[in-house]
C-alpha positions as CSV (number, residue, x, y, z in Angstrom):
1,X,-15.1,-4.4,7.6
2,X,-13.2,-6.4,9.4
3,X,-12.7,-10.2,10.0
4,X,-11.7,-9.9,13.7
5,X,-14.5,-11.0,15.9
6,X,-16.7,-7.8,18.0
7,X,-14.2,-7.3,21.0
8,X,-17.2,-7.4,23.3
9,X,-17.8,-11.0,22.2
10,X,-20.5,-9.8,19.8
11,X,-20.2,-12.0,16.8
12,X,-23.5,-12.5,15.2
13,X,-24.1,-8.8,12.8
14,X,-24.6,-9.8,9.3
15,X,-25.6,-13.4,10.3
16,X,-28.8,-15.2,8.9
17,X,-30.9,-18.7,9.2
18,X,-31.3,-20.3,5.8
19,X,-33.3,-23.7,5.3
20,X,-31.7,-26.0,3.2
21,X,-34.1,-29.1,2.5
22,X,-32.5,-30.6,0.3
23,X,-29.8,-31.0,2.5
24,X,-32.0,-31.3,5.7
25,X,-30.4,-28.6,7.9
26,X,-31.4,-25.1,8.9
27,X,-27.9,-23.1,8.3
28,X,-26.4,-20.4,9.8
29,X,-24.5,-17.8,7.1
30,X,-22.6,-14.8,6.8
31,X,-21.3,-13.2,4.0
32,X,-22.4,-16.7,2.1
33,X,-20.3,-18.8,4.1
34,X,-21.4,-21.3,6.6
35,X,-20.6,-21.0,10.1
36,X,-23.2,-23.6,12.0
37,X,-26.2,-26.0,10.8
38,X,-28.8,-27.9,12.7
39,X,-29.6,-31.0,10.6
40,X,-33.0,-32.3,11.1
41,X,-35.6,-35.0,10.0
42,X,-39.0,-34.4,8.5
43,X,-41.5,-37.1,8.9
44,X,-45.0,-36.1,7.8
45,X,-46.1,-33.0,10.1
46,X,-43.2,-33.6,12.6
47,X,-39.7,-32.2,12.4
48,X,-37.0,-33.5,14.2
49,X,-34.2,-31.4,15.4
50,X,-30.7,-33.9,15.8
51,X,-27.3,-32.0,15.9
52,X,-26.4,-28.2,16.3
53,X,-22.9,-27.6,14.7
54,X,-20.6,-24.4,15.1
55,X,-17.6,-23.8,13.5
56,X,-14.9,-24.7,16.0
57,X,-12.9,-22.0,15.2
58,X,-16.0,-19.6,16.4
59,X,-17.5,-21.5,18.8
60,X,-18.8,-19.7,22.6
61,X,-19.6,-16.4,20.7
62,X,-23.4,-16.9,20.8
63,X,-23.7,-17.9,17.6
64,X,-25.0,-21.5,18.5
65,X,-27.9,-19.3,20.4
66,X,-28.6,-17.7,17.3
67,X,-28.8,-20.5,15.1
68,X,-31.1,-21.9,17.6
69,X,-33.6,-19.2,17.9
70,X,-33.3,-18.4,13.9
71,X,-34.4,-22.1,13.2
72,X,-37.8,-22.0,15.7
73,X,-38.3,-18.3,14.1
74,X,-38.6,-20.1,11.2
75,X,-40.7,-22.8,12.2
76,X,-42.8,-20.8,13.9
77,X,-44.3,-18.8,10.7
78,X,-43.4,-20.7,7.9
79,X,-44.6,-23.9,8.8
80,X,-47.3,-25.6,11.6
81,X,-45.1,-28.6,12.3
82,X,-44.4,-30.0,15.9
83,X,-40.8,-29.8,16.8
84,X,-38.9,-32.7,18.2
85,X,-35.7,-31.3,19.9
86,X,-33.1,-34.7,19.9
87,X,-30.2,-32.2,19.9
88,X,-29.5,-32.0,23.7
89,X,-28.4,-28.0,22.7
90,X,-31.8,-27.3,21.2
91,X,-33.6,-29.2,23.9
92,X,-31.1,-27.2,26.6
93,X,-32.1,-23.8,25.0
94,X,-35.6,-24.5,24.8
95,X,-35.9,-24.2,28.6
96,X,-34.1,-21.8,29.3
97,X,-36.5,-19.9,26.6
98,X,-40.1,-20.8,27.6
99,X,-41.9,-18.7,24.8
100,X,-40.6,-21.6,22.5
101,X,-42.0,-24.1,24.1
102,X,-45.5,-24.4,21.7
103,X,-43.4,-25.4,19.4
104,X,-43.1,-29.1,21.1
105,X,-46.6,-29.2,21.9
106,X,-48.1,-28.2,18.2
């Protein structure tokens, strides 16, 4: 396999969304390595999303997108919390994907 990026732009295969709570981020792996997070805060039944972070080095390959959607999968069956979106990237993909939207209004 190699390292070099899809040359379509494609570089998500072999990606997952892992929640880490002790560290309070949702992050974004492949092949055990970090690419991305979104840290958050939990307070009671509300979770916060703050920041989105993509390795520079990969950054405008979708990735952030993915993290994004992989996070609200999450939330969305494993947990009834209301989402907060702080992170102007969350809030920004939010609208742009309506069917996400319960999610704020839990």
């Amino acid at each position: 396999m190699s390292d070099d990026p899809d040359p379509n732009g494609d570089d998500t295969s072999g990606t997952q969304v892992v929640n880490r709570p002790d560290d309070q981020r949702f992050a974004l792996t492949r092949d055990g390595d970090d690419l991305g997070f979104i840290a958050y805060r939990q307070s009671g039944d509300v979770i916060t999303l703050t920041h989105t972070e993509i390795d520079p080095e990969i950054q405008e390959r979708g990735l952030g997108s993915l993290l994004v959607k992989g996070t609200l999968d999450a939330l969305r069956t494993g947990s009834s919390d209301r989402v907060v979106a702080q992170c102007p990237f969350v809030a920004a993909w939010i609208e742009k994907h309506p069917d996400y939207r319960d999610l704020l209004e839990r």
